[in-house]
VEXDREN-2710 file (C-alpha; in Angstrom, 1 decimal):
% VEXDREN-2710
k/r/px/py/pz
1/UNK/0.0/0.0/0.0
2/UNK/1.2/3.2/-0.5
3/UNK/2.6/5.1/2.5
4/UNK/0.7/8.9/3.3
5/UNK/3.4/12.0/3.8
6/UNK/4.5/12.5/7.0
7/UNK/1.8/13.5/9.7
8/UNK/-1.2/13.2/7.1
9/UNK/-3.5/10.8/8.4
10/UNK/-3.8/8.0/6.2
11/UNK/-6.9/8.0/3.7
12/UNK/-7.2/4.8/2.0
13/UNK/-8.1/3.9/-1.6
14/UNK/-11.0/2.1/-2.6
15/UNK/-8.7/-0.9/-3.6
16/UNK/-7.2/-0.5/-0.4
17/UNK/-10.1/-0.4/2.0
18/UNK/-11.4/-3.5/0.1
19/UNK/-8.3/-5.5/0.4
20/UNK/-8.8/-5.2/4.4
21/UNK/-12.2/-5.8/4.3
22/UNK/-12.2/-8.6/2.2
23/UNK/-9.6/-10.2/4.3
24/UNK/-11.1/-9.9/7.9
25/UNK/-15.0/-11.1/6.7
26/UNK/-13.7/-14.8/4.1
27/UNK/-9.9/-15.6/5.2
28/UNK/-6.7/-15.0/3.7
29/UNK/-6.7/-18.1/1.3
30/UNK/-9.9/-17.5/-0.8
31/UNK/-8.8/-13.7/-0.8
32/UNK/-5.6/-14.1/-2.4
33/UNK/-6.9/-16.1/-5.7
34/UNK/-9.7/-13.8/-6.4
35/UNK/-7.5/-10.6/-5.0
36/UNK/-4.9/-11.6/-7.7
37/UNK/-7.8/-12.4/-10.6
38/UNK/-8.7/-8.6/-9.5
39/UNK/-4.9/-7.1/-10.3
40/UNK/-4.9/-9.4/-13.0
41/UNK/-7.7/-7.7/-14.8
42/UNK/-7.6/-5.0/-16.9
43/UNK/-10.2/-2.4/-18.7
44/UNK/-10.1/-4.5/-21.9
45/UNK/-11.1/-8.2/-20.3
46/UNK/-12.1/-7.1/-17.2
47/UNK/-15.8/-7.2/-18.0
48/UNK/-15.5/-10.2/-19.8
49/UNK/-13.9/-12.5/-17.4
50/UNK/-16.6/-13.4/-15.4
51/UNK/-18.5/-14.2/-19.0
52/UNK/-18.7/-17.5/-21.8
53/UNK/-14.9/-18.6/-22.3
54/UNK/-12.8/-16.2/-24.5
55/UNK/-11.1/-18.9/-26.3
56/UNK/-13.8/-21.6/-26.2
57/UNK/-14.6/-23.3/-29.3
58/UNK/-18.5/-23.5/-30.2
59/UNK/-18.8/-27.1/-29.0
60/UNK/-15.9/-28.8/-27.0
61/UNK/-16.5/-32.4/-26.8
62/UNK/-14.8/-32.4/-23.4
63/UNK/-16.8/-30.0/-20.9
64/UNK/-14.7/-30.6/-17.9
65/UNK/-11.0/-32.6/-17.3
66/UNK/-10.7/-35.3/-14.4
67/UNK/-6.5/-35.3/-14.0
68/UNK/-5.6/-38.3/-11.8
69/UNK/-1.9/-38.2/-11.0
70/UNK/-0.1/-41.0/-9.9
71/UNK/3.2/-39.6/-8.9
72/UNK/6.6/-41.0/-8.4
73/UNK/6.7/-43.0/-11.8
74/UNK/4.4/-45.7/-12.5
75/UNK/5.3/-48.8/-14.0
76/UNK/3.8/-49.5/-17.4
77/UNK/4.5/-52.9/-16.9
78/UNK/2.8/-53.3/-13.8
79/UNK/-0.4/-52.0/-14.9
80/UNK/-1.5/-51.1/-18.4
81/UNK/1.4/-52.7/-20.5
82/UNK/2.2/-56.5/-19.3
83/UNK/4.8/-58.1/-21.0
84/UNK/3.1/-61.7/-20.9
85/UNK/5.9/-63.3/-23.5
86/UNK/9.1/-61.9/-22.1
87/UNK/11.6/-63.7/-19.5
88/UNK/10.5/-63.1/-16.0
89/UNK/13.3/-60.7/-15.3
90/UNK/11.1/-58.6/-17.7
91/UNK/8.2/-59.5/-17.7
92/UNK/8.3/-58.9/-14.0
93/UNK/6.3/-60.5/-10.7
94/UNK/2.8/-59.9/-11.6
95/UNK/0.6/-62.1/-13.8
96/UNK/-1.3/-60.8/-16.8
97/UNK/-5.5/-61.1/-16.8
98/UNK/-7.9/-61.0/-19.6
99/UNK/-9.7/-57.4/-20.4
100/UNK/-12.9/-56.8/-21.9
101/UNK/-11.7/-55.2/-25.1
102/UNK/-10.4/-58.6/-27.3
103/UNK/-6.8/-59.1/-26.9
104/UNK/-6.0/-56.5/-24.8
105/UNK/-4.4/-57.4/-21.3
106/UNK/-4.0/-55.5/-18.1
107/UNK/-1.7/-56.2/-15.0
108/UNK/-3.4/-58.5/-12.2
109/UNK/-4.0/-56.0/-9.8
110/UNK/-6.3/-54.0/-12.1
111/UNK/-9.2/-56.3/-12.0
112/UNK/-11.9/-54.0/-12.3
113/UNK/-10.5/-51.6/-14.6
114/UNK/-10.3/-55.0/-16.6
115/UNK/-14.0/-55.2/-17.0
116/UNK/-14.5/-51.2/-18.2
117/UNK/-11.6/-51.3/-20.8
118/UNK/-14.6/-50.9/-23.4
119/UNK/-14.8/-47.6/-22.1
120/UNK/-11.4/-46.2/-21.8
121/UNK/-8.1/-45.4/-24.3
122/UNK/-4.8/-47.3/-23.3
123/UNK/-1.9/-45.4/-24.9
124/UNK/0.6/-48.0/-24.4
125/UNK/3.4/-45.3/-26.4
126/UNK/3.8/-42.3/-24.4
127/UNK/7.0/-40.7/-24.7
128/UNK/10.0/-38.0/-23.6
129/UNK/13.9/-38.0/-22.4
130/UNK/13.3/-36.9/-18.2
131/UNK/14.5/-38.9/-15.9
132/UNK/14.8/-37.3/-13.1
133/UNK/11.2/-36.8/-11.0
134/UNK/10.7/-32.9/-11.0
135/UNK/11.3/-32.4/-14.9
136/UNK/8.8/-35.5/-15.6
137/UNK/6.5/-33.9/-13.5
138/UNK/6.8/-30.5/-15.3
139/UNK/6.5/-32.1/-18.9
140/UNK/3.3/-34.0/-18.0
141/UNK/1.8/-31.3/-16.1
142/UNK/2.6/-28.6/-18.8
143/UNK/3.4/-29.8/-22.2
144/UNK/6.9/-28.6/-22.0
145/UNK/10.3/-29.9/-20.9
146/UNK/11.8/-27.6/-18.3
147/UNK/13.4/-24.0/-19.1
148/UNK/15.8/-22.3/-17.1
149/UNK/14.0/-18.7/-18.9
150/UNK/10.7/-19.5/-18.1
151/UNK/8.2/-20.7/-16.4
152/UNK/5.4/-22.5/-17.9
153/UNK/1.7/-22.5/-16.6
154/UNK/0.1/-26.1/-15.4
155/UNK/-2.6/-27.1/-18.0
156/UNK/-4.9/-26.2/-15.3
157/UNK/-3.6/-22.7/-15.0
158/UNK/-4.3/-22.6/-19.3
159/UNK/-7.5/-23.4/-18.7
160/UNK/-8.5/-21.1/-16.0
161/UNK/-6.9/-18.8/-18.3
162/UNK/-8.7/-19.4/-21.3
163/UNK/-12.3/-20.2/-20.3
164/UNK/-13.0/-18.8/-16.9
165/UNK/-15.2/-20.2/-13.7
166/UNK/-18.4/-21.3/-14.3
167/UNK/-20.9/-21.6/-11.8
168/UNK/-19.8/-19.3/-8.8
169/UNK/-17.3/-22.0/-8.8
170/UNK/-13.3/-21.5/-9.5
171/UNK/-12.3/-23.0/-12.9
172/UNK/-9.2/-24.8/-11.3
173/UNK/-9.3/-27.3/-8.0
174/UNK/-6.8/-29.1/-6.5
175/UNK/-7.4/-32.3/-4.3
176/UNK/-6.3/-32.0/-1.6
177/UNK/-3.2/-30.0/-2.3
178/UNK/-0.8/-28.4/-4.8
179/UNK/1.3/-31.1/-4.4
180/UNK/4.0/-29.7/-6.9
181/UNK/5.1/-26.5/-8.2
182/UNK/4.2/-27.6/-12.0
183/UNK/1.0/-27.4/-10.7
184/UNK/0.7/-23.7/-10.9
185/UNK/0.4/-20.7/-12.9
186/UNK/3.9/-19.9/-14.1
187/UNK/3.9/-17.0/-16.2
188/UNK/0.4/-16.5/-15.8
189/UNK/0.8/-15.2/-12.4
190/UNK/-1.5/-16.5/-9.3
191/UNK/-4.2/-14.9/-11.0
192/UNK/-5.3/-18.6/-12.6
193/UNK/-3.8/-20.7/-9.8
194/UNK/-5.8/-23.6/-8.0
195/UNK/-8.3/-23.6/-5.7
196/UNK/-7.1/-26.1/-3.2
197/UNK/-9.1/-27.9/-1.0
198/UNK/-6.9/-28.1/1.9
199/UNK/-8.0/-31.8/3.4
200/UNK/-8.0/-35.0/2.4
201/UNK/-11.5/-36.1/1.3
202/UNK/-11.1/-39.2/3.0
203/UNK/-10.1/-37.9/6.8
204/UNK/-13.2/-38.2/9.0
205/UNK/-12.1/-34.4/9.6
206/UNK/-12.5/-33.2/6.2
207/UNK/-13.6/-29.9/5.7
208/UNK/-13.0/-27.5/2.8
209/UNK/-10.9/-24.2/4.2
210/UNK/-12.7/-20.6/3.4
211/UNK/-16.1/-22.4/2.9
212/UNK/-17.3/-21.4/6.2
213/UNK/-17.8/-18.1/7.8
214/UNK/-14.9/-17.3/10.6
215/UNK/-15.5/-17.4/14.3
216/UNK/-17.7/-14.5/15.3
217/UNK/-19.2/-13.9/11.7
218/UNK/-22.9/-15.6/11.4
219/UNK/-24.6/-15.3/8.2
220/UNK/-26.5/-11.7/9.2
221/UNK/-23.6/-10.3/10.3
222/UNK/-21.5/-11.7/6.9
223/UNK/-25.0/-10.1/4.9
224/UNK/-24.0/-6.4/6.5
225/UNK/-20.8/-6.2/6.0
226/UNK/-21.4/-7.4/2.1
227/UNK/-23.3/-4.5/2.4
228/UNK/-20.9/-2.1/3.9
229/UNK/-18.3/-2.9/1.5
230/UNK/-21.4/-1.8/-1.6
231/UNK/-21.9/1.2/0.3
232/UNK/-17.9/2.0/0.0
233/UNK/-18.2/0.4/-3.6
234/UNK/-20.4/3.6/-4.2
235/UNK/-18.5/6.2/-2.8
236/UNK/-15.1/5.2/-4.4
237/UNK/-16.3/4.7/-7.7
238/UNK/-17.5/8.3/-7.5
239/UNK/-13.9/9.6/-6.7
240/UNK/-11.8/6.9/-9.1
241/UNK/-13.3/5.9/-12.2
242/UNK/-11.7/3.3/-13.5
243/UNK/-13.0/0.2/-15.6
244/UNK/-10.2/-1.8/-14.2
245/UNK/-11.6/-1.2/-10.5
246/UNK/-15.0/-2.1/-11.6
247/UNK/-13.3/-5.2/-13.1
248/UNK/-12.1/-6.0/-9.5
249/UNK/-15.3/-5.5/-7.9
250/UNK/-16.3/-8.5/-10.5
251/UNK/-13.9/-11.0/-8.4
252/UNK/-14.7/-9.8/-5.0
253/UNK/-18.3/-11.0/-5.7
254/UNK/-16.9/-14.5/-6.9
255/UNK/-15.7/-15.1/-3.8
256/UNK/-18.9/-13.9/-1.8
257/UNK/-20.5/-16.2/-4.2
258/UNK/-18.9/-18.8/-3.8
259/UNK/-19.3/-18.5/0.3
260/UNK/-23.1/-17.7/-0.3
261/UNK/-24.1/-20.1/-3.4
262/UNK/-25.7/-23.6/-1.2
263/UNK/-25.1/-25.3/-5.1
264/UNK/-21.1/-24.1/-4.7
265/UNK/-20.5/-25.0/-1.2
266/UNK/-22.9/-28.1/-1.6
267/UNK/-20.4/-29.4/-4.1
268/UNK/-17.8/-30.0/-2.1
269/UNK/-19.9/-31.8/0.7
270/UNK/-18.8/-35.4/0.2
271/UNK/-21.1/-36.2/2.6
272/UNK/-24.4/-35.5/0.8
273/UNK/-23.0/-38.5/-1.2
274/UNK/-25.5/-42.1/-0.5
275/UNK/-23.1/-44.6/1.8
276/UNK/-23.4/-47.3/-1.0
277/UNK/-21.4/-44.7/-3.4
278/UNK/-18.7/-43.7/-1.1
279/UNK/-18.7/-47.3/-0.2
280/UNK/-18.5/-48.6/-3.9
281/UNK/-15.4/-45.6/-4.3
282/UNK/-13.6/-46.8/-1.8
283/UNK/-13.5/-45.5/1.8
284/UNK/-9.3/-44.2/1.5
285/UNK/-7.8/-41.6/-0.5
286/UNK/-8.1/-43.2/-3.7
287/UNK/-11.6/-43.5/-3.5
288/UNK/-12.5/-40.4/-1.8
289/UNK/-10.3/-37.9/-3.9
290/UNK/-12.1/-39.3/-6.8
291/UNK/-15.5/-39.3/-6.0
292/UNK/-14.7/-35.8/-4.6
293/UNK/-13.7/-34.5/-8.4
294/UNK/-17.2/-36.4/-9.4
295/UNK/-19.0/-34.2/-8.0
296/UNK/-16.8/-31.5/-8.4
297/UNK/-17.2/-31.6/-12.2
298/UNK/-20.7/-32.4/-12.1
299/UNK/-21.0/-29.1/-10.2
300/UNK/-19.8/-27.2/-13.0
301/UNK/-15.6/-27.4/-12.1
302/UNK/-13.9/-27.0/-15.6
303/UNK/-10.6/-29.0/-14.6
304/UNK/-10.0/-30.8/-11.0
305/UNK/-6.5/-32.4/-10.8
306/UNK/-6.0/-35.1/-8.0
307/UNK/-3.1/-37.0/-6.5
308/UNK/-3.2/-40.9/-5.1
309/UNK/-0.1/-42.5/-3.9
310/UNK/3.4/-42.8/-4.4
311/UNK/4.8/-44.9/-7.1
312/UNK/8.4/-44.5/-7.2
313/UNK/8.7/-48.2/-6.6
314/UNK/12.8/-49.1/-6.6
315/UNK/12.2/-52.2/-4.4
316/UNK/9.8/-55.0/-4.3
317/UNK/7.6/-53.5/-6.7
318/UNK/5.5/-56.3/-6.3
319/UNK/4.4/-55.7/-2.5
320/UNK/4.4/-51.9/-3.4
321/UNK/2.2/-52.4/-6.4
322/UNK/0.0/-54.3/-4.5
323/UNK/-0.6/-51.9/-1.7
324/UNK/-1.2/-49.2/-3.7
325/UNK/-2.7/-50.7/-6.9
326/UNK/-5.8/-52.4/-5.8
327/UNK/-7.3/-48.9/-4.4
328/UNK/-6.9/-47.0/-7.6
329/UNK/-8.3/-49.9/-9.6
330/UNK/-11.5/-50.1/-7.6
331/UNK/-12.1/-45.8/-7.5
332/UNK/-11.1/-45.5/-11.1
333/UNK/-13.5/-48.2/-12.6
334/UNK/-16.3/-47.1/-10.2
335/UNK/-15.3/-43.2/-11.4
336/UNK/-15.6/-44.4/-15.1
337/UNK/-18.9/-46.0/-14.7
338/UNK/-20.4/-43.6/-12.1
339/UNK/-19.8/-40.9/-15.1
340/UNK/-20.8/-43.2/-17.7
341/UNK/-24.4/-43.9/-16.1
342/UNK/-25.0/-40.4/-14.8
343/UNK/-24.4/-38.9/-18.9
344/UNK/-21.4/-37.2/-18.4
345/UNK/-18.2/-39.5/-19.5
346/UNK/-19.1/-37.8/-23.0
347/UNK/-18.2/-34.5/-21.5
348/UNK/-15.7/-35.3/-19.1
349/UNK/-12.4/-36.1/-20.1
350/UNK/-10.8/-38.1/-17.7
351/UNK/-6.6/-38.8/-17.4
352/UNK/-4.3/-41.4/-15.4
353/UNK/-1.2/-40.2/-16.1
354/UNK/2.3/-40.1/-13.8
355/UNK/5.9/-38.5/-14.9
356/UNK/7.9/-41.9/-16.6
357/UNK/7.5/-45.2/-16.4
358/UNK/9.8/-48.3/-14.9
359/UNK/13.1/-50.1/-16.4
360/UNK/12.4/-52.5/-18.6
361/UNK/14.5/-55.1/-16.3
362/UNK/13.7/-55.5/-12.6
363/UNK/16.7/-54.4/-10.7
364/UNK/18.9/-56.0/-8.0
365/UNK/16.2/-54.9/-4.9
366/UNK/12.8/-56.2/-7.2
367/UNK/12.0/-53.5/-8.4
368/UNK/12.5/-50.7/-11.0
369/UNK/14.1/-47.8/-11.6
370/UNK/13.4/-44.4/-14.1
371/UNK/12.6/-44.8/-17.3
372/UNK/11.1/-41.7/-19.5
373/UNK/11.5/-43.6/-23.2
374/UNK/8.2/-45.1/-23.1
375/UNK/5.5/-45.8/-20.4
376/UNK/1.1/-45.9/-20.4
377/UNK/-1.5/-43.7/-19.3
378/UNK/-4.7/-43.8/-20.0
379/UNK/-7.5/-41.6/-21.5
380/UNK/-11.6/-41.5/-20.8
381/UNK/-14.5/-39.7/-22.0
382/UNK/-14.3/-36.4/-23.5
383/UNK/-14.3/-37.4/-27.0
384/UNK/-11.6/-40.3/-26.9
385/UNK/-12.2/-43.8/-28.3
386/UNK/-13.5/-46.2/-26.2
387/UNK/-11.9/-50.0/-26.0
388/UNK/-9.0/-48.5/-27.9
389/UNK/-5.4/-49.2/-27.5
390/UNK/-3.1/-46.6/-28.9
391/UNK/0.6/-47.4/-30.0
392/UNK/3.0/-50.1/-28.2
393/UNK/6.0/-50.7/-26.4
394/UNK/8.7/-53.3/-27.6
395/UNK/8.7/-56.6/-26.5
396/UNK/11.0/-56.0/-23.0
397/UNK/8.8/-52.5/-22.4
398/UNK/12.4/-50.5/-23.5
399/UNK/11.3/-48.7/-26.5
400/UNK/7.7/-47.3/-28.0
401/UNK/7.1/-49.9/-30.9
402/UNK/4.4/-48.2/-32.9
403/UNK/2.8/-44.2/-32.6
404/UNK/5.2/-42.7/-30.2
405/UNK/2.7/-40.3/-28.0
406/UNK/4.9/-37.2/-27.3
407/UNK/4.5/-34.7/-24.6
408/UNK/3.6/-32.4/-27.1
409/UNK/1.0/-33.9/-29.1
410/UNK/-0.6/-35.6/-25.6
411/UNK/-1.0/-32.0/-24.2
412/UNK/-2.4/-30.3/-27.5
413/UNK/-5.1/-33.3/-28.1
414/UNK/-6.3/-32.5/-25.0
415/UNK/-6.7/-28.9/-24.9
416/UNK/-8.4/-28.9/-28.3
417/UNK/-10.8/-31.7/-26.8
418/UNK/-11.7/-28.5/-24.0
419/UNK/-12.1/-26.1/-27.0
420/UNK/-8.5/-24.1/-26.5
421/UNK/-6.3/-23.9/-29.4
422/UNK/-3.4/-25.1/-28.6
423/UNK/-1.5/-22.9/-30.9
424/UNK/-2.7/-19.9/-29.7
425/UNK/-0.1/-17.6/-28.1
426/UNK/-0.3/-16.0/-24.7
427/UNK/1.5/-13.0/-24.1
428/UNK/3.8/-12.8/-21.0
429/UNK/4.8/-10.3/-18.5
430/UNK/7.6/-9.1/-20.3
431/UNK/5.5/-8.6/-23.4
432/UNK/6.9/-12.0/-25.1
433/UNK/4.6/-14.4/-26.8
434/UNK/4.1/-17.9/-26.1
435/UNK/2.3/-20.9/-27.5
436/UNK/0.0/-22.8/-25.7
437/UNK/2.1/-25.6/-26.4
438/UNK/4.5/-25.8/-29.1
439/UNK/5.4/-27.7/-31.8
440/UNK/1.9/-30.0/-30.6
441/UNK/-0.3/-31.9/-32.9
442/UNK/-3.8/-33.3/-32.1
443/UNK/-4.2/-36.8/-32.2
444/UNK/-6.8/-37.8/-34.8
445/UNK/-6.4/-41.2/-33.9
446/UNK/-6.8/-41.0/-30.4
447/UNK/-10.3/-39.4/-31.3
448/UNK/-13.8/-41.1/-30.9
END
C-alpha cells in the first residue's frame, strides 16, 4: 500500500479499503486467488472474465478434465502394458489377466478396470527424455520440458486462463493440495492458480478451508458487512473511475458467491454422497479424492486435478504395487462407470497419467528404476475412443514400438478436446509471446 506523507493521516483507496475488508470477513486463502484475478484484470477483459470462455470453441467435446496423477513414476508394466511373452526378469512378478476389449491385457492387480476397458483409451506409447522426477512432473503437467528462462503455466492454469469459472465456482481445483510447483500458474501469475481444497476427502475431519464463515461472523452479520463494502463500492467509484476497478469488484463478488451459493458450497460436501457410493469408491484416499472431483465436475468445475499415492517403486515392486494398486483400480473403474451412467463420461475427459514409467529389467532390490522412453496412461470420455489401445512398447517394455505419444502432441489433443487452441499464443509479462504448447499436434487417432 502506498505510505501517506508525514503527519497526514492516512486515507485509503478504494482498492485499499477493500483488500482489508475482504480479508477480515472470508480468510486470507480464498482472498488471495480472487484478490490476484482482480490485479490481473484490466479495462479490456475485465468485463469479460466473469463471462462464456474467451477462447472456447463453439462445441468442445470435453466439458470438464478429471486429471488423476499417480506420482513418483508408474510402471507401465505393472499396470497397463504387461509383458506376458518376455523372460520373467522382464516381464516382472505380476501375472497378466484377460480385459474386456479382445486381446488386450491388463496387469493383475487391475481387476476391475479390466471389466470397463470398453470404455477407456490405453496409450501404451507415451514418450520424452526426463528422468529425473521434477522435470517429468513438469512435462506431464505442462506440455513442455523444463526451461531455465521461463516458467510454464500447469494445464490447469491454461485453462483457467482461457475459459473462466463457471458456476460461482473456481475453474481450477486441487485435491487435496498443490502437491507440486508444476502445478501452478507460471507465467500466468496467481491470478489462474488452483483452488485447493486443503483436506483429504477421506479424513473423517474433512472440511474445505474458506467455505465457512470465521468465528464471530454468522450469516447476518457476513450479509451487513457485504453491504458495507457496496456502500464504500459507491463512494469510491464516485472519486476513481476506473474500468479496471469495476473489473475487481467482478472478483470480489466471486468469492462472496462462492461463500453464499448452497449449489457451490454443496459441491464439495462429500457427505451428501449415499453410503453405497462412497462405499462402492472406496473408503481411503483413492476412493474419496475421486468421487470428490465427481461431484466437483458435475457441479460445473472446468478441470480438478488429484493426486493418489506414491509410485516410485525401486524395491519389491511387487508388495508396493499391491498396496497401492488395488485402491486405484477399484475408485477408477467405479469413477468411469459412475460418469458413464450419470451422462457425463461424453463431456468429461478423464486422465491417469504419472511422470515416466519403470526399467524394462527389474533391478537387484525387485524393483524398478526411471525410465522416461516409453510408459502408459490412460485416457476416458471427452471425445476419446473407447476400447481402444493406442501405440505399443517393444517386446522387454524399453522402446515405443508403434505411434510414439509425445509430450507435445498428448497436451495439444487435450486442450483442443476443452475447446482451446493449442496454438494460440499468450503474451507474457515481459510482453513475449508464447504458445499454448509448441510444436503440438492433435491426435486424430486418439479421437472417438
Amino acid at each position: 500500500m502506498q505510505q501517506p506523507p508525514p503527519h497526514a493521516p492516512w486515507q485509503p483507496n478504494r482498492r485499499e479499503f477493500l483488500y482489508v475488508g475482504l480479508l477480515g470477513t472470508i480468510g486470507a486463502t480464498m482472498s488471495d486467488l480472487f484478490r490476484a484475478q482482480a490485479h490481473a484484470a484490466t479495462p479490456a477483459d475485465a468485463a469479460t472474465l466473469d463471462t462464456v470462455a474467451k477462447a472456447v470453441a463453439a462445441n468442445p467435446r470435453a466439458k470438464s478434465v478429471i486429471n488423476i496423477y499417480l506420482p513418483g513414476g508408474m510402471s507401465h508394466q505393472e499396470s497397463f502394458d504387461p509383458k506376458i511373452n518376455s523372460p520373467i526378469e522382464y516381464r516382472g512378478p505380476l501375472e497378466a489377466i484377460k480385459t474386456k476389449v479382445d486381446g488386450v491385457y491388463f496387469s493383475e492387480n487391475l481387476k476391475e478396470t479390466a471389466q470397463i476397458a470398453d470404455k477407456i483409451t490405453v496409450v501404451r506409447s507415451m514418450t520424452h527424455g526426463e528422468a529425473a522426477h521434477e522435470r517429468g512432473t513438469h512435462s506431464m503437467f505442462t506440455g513442455y520440458r523444463p526451461s531455465p528462462a521461463i516458467q510454464y503455466p500447469s494445464m490447469g492454469s491454461i485453462v483457467s486462463h482461457e475459459l473462466g469459472p463457471r458456476n460461482d465456482l473456481p475453474p481450477y481445483i486441487l485435491i487435496p493440495n498443490q502437491s507440486t510447483p508444476y502445478a501452478g500458474t507460471g507465467y500466468l501469475g496467481s491470478a489462474y492458480g488452483a483452488f485447493a481444497v486443503g483436506s483429504d476427502p477421506a479424513t473423517d475431519g474433512y472440511s474445505v478451508r474458506d467455505l465457512t464463515l470465521p468465528g464471530g461472523i454468522d450469516p447476518a452479520r457476513f450479509a451487513e458487512r457485504r453491504e458495507m463494502r457496496s456502500v464504500v463500492d459507491a463512494h469510491f467509484s464516485a472519486l476513481e473511475k476506473s474500468d479496471a476497478l469495476d473489473g475487481m469488484d467482478s472478483f470480489y463478488q466471486r468469492a462472496y458467491a462462492m461463500i453464499s451459493s448452497d449449489k457451490a458450497r454443496a459441491a464439495f460436501d462429500i457427505k451428501a454422497e449415499p453410503k453405497k457410493v462412497r462405499d462402492d469408491y472406496g473408503r481411503n484416499a483413492a476412493g474419496q479424492r475421486m468421487l470428490l472431483a465427481r461431484r466437483l465436475v458435475e457441479a460445473g468445475v472446468r478441470f480438478v486435478s488429484l493426486t493418489y499415492g506414491s509410485w516410485d517403486h525401486h524395491d519389491n515392486i511387487k508388495r508396493a504395487n499391491g498396496t497401492q494398486m488395488p485402491n486405484f483400480d477399484k475408485a477408477y473403474a467405479t469413477l468411469i462407470r459412475d460418469l458413464d451412467e450419470r451422462g457425463l463420461l461424453d463431456s468429461t475427459l478423464v486422465i491417469v497419467n504419472t511422470e515416466f514409467g519403470r526399467t524394462p529389467k527389474i533391478n537387484g532390490t525387485a524393483g524398478r528404476d526411471h525410465w522416461p522412453k516409453v510408459f502408459s496412461i490412460a485416457l476416458a470420455g471427452g471425445g476419446m475412443k473407447r476400447g481402444y489401445v493406442h501405440g505399443s512398447s517393444d517386446a522387454t517394455g524399453g522402446e515405443p514400438d508403434a505411434d510414439p505419444l509425445s509430450v507435445e502432441d498428448y497436451a495439444a489433443t487435450i486442450f483442443n478436446q476443452v475447446g482451446i487452441d493449442p496454438g494460440k499464443a499468450i503474451m507474457t509479462p515481459g510482453g513475449r509471446p508464447q504458445f499454448i504448447v509448441k510444436d503440438g499436434h492433435i491426435v486424430k487417432e486418439l479421437l472417438a
